[in-house]
PAKOLDREN-909074 format. One record per residue (C-alpha): residue in one letter; x, z, y. Coordinates in pm, whole numbers, plus 50000, padded with zeros to 5 digits. Layout:
{A {X Z Y}}
...
This chain:
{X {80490 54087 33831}}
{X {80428 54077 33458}}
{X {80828 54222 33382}}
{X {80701 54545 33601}}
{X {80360 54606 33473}}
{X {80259 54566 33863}}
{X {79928 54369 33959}}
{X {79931 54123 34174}}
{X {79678 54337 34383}}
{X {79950 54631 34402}}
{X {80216 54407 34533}}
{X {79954 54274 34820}}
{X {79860 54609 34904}}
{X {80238 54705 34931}}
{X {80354 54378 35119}}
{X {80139 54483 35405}}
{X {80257 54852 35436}}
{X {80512 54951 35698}}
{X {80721 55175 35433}}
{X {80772 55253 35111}}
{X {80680 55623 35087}}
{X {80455 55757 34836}}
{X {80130 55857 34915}}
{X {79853 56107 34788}}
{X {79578 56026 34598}}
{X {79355 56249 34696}}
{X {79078 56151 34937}}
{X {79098 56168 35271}}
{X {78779 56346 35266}}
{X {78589 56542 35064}}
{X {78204 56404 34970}}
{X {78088 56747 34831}}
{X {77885 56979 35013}}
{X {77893 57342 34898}}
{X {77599 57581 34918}}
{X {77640 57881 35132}}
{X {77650 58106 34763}}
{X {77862 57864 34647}}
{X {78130 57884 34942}}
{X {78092 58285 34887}}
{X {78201 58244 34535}}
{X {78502 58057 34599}}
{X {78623 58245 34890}}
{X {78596 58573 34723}}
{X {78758 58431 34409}}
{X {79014 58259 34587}}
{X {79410 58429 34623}}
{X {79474 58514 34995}}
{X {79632 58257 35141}}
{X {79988 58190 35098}}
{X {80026 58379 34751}}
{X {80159 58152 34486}}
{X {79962 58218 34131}}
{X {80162 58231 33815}}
């Protein structure tokens, strides 16, 4: 454990997973609720979908 800078709470989580894919870190769900001027703003100010920016 201590030669890869892993915690022994990593490799327990990891044992009990079926494969060794990464995953996201992003939450499964969001906890923010937008206003309705709010949602406005970014949808107007958002690029249509499927256009890359750059």
């Amino acid at each position: 454990m201590k030669r890869h800078s892993v915690s022994k709470a990593t490799i327990i989580k990891w044992h009990k997973r079926e494969d060794v894919e990464d995953r996201s870190h992003r939450a499964h769900t969001l906890h923010t609720t937008l206003s309705a001027a709010q949602e406005l703003i970014v949808v107007e100010t958002a690029p249509p979908a499927g256009v890359a920016s750059g």
